[in-house]
N, CA and C atoms of all chains as a GROMACS GRO file, in nm:
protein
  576
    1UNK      N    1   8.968  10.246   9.652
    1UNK     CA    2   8.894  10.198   9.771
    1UNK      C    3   8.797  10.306   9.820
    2UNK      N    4   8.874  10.425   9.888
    2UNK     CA    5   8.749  10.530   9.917
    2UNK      C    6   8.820  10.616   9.829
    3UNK      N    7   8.746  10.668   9.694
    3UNK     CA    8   8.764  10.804   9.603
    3UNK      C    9   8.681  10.896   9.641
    4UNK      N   10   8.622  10.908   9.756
    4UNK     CA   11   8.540  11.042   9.801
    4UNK      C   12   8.617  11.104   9.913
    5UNK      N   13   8.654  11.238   9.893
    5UNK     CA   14   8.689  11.301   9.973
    5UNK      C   15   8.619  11.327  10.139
    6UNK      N   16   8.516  11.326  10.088
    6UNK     CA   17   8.402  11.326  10.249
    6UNK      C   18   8.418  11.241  10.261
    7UNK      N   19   8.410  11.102  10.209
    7UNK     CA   20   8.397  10.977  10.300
    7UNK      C   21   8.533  10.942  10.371
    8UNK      N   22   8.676  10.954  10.285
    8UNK     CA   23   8.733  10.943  10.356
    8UNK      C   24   8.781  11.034  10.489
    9UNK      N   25   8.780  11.172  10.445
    9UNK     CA   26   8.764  11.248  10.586
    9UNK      C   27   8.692  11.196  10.715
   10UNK      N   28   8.550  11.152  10.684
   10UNK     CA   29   8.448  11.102  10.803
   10UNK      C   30   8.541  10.976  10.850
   11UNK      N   31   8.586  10.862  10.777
   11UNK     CA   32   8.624  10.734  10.829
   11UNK      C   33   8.743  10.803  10.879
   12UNK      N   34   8.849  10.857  10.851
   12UNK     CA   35   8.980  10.901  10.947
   12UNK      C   36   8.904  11.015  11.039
   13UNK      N   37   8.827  11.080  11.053
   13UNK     CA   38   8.785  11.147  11.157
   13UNK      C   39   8.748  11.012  11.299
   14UNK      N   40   8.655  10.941  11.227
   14UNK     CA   41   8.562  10.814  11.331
   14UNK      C   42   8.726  10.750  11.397
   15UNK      N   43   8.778  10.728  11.331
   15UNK     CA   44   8.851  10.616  11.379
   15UNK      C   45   9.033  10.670  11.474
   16UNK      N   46   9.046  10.771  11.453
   16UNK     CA   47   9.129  10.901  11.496
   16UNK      C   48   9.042  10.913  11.596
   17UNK      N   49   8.952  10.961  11.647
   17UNK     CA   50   8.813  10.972  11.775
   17UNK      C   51   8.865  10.895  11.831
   18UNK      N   52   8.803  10.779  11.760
   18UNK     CA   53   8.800  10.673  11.875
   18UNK      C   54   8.949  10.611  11.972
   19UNK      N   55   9.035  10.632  11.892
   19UNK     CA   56   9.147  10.624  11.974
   19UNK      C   57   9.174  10.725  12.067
   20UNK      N   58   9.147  10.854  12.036
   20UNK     CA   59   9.196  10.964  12.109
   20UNK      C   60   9.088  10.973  12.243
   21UNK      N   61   8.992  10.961  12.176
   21UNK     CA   62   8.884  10.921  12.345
   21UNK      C   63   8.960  10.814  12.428
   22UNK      N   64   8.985  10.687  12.388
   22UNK     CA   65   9.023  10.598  12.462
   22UNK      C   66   9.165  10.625  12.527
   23UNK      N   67   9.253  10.689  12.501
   23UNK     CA   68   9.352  10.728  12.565
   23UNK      C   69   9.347  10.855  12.692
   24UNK      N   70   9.256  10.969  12.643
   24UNK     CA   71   9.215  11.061  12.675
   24UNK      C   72   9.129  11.102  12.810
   25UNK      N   73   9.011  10.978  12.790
   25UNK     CA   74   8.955  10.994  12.888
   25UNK      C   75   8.937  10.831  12.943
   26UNK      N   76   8.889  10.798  13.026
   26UNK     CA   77   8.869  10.720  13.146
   26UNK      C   78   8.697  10.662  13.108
   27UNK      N   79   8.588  10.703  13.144
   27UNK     CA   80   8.454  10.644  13.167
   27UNK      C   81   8.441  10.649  13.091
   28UNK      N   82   8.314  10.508  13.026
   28UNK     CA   83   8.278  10.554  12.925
   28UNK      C   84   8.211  10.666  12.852
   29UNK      N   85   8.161  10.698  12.939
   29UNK     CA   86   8.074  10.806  12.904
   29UNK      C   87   8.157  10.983  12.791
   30UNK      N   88   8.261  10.961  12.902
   30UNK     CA   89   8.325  11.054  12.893
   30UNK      C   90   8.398  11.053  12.774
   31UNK      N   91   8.397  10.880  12.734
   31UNK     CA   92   8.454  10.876  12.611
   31UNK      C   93   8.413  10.863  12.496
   32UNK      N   94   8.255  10.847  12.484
   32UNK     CA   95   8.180  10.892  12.370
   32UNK      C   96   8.161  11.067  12.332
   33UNK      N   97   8.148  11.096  12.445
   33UNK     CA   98   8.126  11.269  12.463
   33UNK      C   99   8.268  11.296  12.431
   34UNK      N  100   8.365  11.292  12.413
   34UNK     CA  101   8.485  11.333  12.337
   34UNK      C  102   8.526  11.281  12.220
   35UNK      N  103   8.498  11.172  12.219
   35UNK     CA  104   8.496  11.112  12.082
   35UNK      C  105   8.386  11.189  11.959
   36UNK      N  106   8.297  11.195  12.037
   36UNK     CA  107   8.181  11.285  11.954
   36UNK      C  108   8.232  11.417  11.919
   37UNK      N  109   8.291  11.504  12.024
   37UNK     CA  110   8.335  11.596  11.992
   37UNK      C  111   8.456  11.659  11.913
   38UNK      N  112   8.556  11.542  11.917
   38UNK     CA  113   8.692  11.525  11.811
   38UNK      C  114   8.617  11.555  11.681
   39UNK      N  115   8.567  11.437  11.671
   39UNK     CA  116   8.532  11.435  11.546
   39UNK      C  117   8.433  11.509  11.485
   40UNK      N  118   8.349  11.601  11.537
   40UNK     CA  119   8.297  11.699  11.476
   40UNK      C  120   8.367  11.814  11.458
   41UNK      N  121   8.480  11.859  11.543
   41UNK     CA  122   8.588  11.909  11.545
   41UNK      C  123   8.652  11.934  11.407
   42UNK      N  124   8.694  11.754  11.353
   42UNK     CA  125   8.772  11.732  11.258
   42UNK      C  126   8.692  11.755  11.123
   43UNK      N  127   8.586  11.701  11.125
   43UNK     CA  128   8.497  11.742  11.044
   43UNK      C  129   8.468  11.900  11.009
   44UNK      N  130   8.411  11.976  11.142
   44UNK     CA  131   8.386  12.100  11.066
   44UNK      C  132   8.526  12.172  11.022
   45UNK      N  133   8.666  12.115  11.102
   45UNK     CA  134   8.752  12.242  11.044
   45UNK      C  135   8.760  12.219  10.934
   46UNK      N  136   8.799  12.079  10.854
   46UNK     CA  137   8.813  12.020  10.720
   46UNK      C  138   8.705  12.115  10.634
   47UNK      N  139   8.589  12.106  10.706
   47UNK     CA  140   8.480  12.207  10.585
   47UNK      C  141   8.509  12.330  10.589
   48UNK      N  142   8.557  12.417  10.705
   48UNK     CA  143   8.572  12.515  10.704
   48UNK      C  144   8.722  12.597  10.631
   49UNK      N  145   8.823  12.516  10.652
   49UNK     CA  146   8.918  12.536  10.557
   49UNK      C  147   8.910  12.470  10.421
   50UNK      N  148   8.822  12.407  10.411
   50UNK     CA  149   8.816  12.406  10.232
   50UNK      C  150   8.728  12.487  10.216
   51UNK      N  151   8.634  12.538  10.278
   51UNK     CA  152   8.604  12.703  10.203
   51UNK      C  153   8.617  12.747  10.242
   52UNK      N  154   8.716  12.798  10.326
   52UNK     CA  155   8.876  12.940  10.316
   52UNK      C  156   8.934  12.901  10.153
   53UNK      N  157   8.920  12.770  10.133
   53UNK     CA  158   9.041  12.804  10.074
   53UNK      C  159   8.983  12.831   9.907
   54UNK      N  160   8.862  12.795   9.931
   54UNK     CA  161   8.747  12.779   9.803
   54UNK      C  162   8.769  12.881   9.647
   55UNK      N  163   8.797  12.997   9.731
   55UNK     CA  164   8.852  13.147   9.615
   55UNK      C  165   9.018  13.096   9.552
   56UNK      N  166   9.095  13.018   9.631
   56UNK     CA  167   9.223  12.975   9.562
   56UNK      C  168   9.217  12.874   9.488
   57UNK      N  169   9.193  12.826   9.432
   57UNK     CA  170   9.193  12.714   9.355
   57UNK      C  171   9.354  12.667   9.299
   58UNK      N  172   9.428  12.744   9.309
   58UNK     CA  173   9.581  12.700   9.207
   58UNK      C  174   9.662  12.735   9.364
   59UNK      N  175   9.451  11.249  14.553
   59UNK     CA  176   9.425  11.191  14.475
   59UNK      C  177   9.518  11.152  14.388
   60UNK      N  178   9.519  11.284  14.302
   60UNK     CA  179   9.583  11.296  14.166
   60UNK      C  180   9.699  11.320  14.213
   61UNK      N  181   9.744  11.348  14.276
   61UNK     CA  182   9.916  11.353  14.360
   61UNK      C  183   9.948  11.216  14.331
   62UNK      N  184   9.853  11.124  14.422
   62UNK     CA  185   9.948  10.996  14.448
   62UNK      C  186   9.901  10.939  14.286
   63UNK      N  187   9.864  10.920  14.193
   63UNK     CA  188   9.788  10.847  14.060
   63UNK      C  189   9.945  10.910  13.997
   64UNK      N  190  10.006  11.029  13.980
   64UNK     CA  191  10.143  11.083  13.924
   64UNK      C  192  10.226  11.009  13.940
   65UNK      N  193  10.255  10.980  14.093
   65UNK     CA  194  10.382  10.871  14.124
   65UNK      C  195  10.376  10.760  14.098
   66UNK      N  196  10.484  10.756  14.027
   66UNK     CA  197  10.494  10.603  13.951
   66UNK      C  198  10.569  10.513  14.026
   67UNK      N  199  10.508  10.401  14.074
   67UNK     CA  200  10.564  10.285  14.122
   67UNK      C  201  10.666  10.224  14.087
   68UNK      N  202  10.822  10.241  14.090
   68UNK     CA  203  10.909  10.190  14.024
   68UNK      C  204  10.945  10.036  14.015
   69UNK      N  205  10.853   9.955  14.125
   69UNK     CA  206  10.894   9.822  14.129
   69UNK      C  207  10.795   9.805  13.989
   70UNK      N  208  10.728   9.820  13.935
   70UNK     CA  209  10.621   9.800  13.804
   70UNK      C  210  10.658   9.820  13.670
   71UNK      N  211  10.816   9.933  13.671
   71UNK     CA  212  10.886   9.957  13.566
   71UNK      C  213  10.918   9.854  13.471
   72UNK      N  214  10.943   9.767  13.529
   72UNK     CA  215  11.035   9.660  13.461
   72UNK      C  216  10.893   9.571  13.416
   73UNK      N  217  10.801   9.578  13.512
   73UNK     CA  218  10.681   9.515  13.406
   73UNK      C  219  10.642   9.562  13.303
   74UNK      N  220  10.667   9.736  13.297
   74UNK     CA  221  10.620   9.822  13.157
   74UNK      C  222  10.694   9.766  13.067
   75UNK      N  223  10.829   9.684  13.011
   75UNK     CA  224  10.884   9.688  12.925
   75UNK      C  225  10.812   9.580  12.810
   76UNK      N  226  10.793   9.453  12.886
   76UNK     CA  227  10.738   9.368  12.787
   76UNK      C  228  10.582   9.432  12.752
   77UNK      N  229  10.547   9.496  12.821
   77UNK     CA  230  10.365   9.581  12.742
   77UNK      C  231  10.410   9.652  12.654
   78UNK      N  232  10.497   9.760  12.689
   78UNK     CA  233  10.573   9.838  12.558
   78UNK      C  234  10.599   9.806  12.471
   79UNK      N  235  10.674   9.659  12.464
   79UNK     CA  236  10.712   9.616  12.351
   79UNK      C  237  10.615   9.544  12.276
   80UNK      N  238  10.488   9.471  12.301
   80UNK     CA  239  10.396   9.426  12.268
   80UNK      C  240  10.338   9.509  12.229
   81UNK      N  241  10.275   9.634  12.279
   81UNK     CA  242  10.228   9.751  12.234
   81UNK      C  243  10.282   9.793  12.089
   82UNK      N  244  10.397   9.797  12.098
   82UNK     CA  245  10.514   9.854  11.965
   82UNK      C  246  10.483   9.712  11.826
   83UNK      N  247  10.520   9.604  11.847
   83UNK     CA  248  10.459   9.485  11.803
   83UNK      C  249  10.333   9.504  11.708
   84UNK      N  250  10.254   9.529  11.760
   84UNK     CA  251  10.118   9.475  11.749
   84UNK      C  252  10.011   9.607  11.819
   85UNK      N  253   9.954   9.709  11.762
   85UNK     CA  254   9.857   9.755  11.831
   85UNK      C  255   9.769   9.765  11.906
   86UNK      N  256   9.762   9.772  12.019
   86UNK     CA  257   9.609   9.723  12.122
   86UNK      C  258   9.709   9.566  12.203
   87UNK      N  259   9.828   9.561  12.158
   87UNK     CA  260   9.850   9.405  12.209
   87UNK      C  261   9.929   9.414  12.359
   88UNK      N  262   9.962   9.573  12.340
   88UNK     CA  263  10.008   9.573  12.534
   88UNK      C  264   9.911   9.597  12.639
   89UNK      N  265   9.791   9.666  12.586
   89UNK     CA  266   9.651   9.647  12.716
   89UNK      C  267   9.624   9.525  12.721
   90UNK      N  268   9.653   9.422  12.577
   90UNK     CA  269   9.581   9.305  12.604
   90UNK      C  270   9.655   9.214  12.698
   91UNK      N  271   9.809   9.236  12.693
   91UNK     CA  272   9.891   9.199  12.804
   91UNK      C  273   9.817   9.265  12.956
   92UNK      N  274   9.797   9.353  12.953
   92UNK     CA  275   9.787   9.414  13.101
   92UNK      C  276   9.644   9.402  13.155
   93UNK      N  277   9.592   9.327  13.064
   93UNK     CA  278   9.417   9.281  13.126
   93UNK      C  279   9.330   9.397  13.069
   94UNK      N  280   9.375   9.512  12.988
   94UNK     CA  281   9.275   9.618  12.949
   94UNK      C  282   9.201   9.554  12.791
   95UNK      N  283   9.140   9.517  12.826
   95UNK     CA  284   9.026   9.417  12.707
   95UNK      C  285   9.022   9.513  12.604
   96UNK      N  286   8.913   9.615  12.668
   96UNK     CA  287   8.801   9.726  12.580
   96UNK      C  288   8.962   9.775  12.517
   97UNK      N  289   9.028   9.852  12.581
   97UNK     CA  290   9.123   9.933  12.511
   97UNK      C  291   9.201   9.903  12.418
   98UNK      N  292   9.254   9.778  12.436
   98UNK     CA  293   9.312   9.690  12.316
   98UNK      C  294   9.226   9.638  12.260
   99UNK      N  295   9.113   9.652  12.253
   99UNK     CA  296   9.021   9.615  12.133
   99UNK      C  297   8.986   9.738  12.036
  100UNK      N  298   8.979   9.865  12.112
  100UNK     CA  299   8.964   9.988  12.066
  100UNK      C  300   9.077  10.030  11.983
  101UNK      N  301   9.204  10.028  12.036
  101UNK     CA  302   9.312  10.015  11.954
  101UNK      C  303   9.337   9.953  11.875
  102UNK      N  304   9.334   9.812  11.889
  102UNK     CA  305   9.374   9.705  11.764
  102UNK      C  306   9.275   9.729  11.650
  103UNK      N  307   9.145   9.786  11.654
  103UNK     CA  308   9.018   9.790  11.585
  103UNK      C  309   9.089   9.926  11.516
  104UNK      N  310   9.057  10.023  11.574
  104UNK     CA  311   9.094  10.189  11.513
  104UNK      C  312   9.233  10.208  11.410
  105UNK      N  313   9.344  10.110  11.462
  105UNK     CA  314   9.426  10.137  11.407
  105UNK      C  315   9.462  10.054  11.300
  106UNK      N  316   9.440   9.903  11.362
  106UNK     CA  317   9.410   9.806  11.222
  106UNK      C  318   9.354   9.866  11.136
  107UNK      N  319   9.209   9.927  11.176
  107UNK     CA  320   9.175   9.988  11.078
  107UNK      C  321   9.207  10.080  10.959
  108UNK      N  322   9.274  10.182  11.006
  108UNK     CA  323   9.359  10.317  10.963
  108UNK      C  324   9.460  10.208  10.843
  109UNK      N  325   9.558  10.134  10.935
  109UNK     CA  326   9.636  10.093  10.862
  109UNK      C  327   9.609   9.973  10.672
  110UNK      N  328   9.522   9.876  10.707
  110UNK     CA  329   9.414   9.837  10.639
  110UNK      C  330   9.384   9.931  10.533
  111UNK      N  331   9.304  10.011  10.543
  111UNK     CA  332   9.272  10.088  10.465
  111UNK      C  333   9.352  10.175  10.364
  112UNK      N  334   9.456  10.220  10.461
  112UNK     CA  335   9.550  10.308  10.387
  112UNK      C  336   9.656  10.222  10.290
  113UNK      N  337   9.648  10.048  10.347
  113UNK     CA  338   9.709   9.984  10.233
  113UNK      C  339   9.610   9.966  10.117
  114UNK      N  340   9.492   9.952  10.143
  114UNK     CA  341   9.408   9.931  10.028
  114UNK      C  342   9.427  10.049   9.941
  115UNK      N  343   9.427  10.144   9.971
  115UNK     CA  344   9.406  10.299   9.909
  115UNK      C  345   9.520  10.309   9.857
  116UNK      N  346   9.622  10.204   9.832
  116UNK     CA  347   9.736  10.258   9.719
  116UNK      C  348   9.880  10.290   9.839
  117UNK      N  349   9.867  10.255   9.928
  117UNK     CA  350  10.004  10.352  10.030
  117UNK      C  351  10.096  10.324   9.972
  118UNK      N  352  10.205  10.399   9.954
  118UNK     CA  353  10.380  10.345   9.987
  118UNK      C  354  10.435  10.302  10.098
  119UNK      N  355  10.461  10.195  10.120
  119UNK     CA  356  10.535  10.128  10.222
  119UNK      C  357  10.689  10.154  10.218
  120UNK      N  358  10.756  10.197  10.124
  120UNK     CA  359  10.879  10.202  10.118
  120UNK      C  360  10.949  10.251  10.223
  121UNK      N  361  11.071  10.218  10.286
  121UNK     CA  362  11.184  10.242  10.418
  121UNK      C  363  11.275  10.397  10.306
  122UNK      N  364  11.274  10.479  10.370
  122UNK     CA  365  11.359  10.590  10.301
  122UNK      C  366  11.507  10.606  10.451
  123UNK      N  367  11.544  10.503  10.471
  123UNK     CA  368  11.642  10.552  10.553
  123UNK      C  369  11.741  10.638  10.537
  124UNK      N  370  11.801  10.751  10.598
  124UNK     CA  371  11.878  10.799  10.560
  124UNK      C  372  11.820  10.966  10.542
  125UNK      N  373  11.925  11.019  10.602
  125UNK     CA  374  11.862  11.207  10.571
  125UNK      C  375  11.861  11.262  10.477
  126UNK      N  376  11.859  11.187  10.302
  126UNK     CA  377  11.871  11.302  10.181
  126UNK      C  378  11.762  11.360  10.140
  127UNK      N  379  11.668  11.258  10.201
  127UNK     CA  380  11.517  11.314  10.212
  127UNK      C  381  11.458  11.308  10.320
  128UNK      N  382  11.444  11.410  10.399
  128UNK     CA  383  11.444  11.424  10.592
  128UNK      C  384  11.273  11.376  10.598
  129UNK      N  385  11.209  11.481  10.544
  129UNK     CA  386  11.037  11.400  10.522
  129UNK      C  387  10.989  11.317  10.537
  130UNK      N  388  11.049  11.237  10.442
  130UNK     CA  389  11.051  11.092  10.356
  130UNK      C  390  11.062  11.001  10.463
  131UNK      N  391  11.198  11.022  10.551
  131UNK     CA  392  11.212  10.966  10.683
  131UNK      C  393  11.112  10.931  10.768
  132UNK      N  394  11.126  11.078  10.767
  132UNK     CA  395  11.018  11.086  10.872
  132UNK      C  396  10.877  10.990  10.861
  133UNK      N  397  10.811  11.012  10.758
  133UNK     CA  398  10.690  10.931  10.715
  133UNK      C  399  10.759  10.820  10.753
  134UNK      N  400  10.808  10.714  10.659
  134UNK     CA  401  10.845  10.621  10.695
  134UNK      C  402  10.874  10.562  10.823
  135UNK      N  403  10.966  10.641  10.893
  135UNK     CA  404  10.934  10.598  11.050
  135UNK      C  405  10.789  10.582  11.121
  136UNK      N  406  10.712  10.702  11.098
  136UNK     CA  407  10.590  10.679  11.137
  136UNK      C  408  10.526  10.552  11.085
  137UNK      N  409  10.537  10.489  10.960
  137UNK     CA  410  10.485  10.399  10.926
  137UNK      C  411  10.532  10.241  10.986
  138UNK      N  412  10.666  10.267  11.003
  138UNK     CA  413  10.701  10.126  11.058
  138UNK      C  414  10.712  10.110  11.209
  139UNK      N  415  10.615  10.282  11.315
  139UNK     CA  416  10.568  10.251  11.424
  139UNK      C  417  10.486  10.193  11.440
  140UNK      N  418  10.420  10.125  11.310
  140UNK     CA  419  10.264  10.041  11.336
  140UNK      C  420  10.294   9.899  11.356
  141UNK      N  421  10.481   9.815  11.363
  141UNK     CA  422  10.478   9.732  11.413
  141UNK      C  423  10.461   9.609  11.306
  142UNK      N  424  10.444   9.493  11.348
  142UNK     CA  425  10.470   9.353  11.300
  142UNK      C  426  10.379   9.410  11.145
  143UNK      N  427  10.212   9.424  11.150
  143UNK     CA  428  10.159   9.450  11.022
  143UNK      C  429  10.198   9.511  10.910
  144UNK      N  430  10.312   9.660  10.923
  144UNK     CA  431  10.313   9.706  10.828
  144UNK      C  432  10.444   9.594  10.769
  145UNK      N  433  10.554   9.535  10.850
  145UNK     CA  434  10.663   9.427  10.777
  145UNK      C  435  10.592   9.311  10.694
  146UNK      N  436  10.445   9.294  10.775
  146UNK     CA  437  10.410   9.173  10.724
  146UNK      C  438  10.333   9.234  10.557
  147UNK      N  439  10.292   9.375  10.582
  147UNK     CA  440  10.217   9.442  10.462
  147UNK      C  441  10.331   9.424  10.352
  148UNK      N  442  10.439   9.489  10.370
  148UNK     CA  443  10.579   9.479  10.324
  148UNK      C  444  10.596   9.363  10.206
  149UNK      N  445  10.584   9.229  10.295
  149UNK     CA  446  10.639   9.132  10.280
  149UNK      C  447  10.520   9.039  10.204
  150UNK      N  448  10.454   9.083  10.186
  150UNK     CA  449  10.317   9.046  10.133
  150UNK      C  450  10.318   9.127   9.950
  151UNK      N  451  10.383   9.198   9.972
  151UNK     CA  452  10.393   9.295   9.836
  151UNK      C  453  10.354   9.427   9.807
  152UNK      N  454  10.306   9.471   9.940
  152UNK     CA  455  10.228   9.600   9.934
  152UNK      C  456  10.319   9.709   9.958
  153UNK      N  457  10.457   9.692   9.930
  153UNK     CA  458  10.556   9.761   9.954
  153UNK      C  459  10.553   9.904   9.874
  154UNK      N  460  10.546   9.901   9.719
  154UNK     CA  461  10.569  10.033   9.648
  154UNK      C  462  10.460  10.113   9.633
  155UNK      N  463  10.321  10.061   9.678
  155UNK     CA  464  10.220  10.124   9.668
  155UNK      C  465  10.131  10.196   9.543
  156UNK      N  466  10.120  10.256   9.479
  156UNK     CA  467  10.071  10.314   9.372
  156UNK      C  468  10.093  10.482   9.338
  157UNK      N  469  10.183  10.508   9.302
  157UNK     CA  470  10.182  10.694   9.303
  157UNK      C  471  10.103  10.727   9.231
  158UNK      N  472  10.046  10.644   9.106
  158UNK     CA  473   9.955  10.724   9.010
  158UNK      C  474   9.797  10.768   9.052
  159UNK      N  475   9.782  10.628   9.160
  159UNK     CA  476   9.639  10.629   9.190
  159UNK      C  477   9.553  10.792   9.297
  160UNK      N  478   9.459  10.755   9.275
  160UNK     CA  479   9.335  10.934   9.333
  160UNK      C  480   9.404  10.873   9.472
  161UNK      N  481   9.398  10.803   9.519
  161UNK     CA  482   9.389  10.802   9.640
  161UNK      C  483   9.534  10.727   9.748
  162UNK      N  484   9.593  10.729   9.654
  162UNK     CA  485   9.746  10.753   9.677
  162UNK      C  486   9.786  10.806   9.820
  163UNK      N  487   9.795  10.955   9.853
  163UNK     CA  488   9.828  11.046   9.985
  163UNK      C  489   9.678  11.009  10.078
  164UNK      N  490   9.603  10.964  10.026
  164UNK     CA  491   9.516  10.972  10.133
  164UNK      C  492   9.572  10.781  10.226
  165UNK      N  493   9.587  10.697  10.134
  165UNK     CA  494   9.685  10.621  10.174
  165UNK      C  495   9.780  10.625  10.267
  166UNK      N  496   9.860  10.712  10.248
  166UNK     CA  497   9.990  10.764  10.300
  166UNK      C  498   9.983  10.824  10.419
  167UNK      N  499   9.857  10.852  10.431
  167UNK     CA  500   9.840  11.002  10.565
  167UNK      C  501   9.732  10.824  10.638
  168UNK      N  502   9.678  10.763  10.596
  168UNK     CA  503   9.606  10.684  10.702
  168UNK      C  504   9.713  10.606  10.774
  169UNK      N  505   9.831  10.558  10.712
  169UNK     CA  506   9.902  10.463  10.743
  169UNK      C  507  10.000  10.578  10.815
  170UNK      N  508  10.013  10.628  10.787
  170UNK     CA  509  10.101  10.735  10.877
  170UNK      C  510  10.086  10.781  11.023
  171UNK      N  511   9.974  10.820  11.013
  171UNK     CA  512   9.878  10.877  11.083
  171UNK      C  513   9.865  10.754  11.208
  172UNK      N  514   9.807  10.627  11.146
  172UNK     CA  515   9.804  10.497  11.239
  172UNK      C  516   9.938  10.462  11.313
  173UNK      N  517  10.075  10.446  11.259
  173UNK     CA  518  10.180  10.480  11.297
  173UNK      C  519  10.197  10.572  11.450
  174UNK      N  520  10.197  10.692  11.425
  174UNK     CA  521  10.163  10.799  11.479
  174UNK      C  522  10.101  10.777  11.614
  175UNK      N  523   9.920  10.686  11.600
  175UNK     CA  524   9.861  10.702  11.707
  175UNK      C  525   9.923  10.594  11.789
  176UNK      N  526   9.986  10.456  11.727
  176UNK     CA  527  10.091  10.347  11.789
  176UNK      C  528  10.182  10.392  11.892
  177UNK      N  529  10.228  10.534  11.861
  177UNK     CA  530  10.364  10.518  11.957
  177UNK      C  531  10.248  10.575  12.092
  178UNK      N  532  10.177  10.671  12.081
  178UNK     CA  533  10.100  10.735  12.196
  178UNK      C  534   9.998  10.624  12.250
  179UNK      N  535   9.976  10.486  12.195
  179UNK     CA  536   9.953  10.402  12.264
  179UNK      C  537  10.062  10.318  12.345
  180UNK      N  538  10.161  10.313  12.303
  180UNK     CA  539  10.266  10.254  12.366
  180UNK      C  540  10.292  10.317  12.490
  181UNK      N  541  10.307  10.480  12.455
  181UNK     CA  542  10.295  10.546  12.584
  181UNK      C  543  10.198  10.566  12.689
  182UNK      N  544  10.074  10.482  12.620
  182UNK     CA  545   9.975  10.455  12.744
  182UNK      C  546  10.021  10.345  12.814
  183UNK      N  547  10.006  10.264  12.705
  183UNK     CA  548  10.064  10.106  12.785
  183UNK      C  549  10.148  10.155  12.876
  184UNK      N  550  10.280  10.238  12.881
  184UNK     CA  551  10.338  10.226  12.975
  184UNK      C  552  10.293  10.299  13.151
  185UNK      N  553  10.222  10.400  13.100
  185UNK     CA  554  10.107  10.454  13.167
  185UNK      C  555  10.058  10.385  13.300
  186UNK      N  556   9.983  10.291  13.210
  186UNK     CA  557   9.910  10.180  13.226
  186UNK      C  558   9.980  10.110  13.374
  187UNK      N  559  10.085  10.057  13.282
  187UNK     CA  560  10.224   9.928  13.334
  187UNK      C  561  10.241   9.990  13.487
  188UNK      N  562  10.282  10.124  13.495
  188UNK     CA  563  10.353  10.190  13.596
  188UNK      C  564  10.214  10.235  13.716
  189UNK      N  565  10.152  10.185  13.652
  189UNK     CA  566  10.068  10.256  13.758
  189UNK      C  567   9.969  10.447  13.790
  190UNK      N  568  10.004  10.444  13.640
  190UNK     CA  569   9.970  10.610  13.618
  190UNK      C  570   9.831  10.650  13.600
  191UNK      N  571   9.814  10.516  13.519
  191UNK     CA  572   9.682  10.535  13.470
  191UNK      C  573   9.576  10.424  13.471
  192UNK      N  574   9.480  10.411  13.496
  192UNK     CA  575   9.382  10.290  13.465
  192UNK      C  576   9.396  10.182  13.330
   0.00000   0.00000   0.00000
């Protein structure tokens, strides 16, 4: 279904957001602006620990 | 403000139970009890989603009851916090899932994961029910 590692990261990032905004915060507003920010969150650490981890390979 | 929004109305308790349990049921289905539209649409959408997907992607549905594999449990519980869909996933055939397939654990971690965000909606619903929260 999804064999890409980025894509599936991005769709469980989007959709993980969007719940956690809606519990989280209250206005909407407040809940795009956290939702936005989860998920860039989730996104850059995912990139950033796969290259930490880039030199280990085994 | 936020003083009185803390105290929970105890005559409302006993209304939290049937949202809870609808909540537990069915994702997004205890705001839809309690008149919260958007939120149980946000929920039922996000997590349907998660779950959906992670059956397409090969998941294991399997019940590991029992502590010889504590993990195993564990997952599994998380998975059958997602309520009526994952029995009906179950019961549909999507039970053993695929171990061989690429996308196998990514399966496993969506449906898990959806699980997961179920019970912390339940605990809104009750939130909600009592008067805690909007």
């Amino acid at each position: 279904m999804i064999a890409s590692h980025l894509l599936a990261l991005i769709v469980f990032s989007t959709l993980v957001s969007v719940v956690f905004a809606m519990l989280l915060r209250e206005r909407s507003q407040d809940r795009v602006r956290f939702a936005l920010m989860t998920f860039g969150a989730f996104v850059l650490s995912a990139v950033v620990v796969g290259w930490l981890m880039y030199p280990f390979p085994n | 403000m936020e003083r009185d929004r803390a105290i929970v109305d105890e005559r409302r308790v006993g209304g939290a139970i049937p949202a809870c349990l609808l909540a537990l049921l069915v994702p997004g289905a205890g705001h839809f009890y309690l008149g919260r539209v958007t939120k149980g649409l946000a929920f039922l959408g996000a997590i349907g989603a998660l779950f959906v997907l992670g059956v397409l992607m090969d998941a294991g549905l399997q019940m590991h009851l029992g502590f010889d594999d504590p993990l195993a449990f564990l997952r599994s519980l998380a998975q059958m916090a997602l309520g009526v869909p994952y029995f009906v996933a179950r019961a549909l055939g999507f039970e053993a899932g695929k171990v061989t397939s690429v996308t196998y654990e990514y399966g496993n971690t969506f449906t898990e994961v959806g699980g997961l965000l179920n019970i912390l909606v339940v605990l809104d619903a009750y939130d909600v029910a009592v008067g805690r929260k909007r």
